[in-house]
N, C-alpha and C positions, 0 to 999 in steps of 0.2 A: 571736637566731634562734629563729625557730618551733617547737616541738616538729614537725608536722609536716613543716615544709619536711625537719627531718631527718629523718624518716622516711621522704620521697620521696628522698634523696639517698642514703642508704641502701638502700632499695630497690633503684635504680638502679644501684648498686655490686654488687651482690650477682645482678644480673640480669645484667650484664655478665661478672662471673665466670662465672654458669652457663654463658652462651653463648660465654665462651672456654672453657669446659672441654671443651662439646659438639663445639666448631670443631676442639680438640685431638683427641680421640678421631675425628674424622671426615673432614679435612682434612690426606689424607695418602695415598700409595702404599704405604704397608706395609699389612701382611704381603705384597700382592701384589706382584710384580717389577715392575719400573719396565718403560715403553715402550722397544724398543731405542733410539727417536729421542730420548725422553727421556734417557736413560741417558748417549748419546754428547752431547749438550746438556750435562748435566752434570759430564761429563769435559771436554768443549772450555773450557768458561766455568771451571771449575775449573783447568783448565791455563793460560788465558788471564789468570786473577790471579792464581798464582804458589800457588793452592793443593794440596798435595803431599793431603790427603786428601779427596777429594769429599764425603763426609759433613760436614764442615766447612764448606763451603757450603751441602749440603742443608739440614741441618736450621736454620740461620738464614732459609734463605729459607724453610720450612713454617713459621716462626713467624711469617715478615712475611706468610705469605697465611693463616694463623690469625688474627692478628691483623684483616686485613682483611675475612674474614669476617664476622668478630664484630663488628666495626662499620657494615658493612652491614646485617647481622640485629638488632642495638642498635635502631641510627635507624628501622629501618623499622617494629619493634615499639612501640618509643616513638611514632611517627606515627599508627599505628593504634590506638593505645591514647587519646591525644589522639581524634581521631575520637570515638572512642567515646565518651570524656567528653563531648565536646563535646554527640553526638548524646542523651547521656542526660539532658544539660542542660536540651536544648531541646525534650524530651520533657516532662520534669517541670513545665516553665515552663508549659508550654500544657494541661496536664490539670486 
């Protein structure tokens, strides 16, 4: 394997962490009080699987929409990052 390649794949490890970290810190109702509709949502669906503490749902499901953030923000910064390569490719190529 490439010394580069690892270094892109490293990167890329290291990019994803940031932007789960970011997703963490941001991707979330606390400190402020949840929506009453929220709230009763999360008691219904909590009572609905036999879970005795709603926080025990909650915070599983902030980690699957952390998660999903972060891979939405991942792909689409890698996409644009592409682009750019691409476009400073075919810059250099033509000068």
């Amino acid at each position: 394997m490439a010394m580069a390649t690892v270094a892109r794949s490293g990167f890329s490890v290291l990019l994803f962490i940031g932007l789960f970290t970011v997703s963490v810190k941001y991707v979330h109702t606390w400190p402020q009080p949840m929506a009453a509709r929220q709230l009763d949502l999360l008691l219904r669906m909590s009572g609905k699987l036999g879970i005795h503490d709603p926080d025990d749902l909650y915070i599983p499901a902030m980690m699957v929409a952390e998660v999903a953030v972060t891979v939405v923000v991942y792909a689409l910064t890698m996409n644009l990052w592409r682009r750019y390569g691409a476009r400073r490719r075919n810059n250099t190529t033509h000068e």
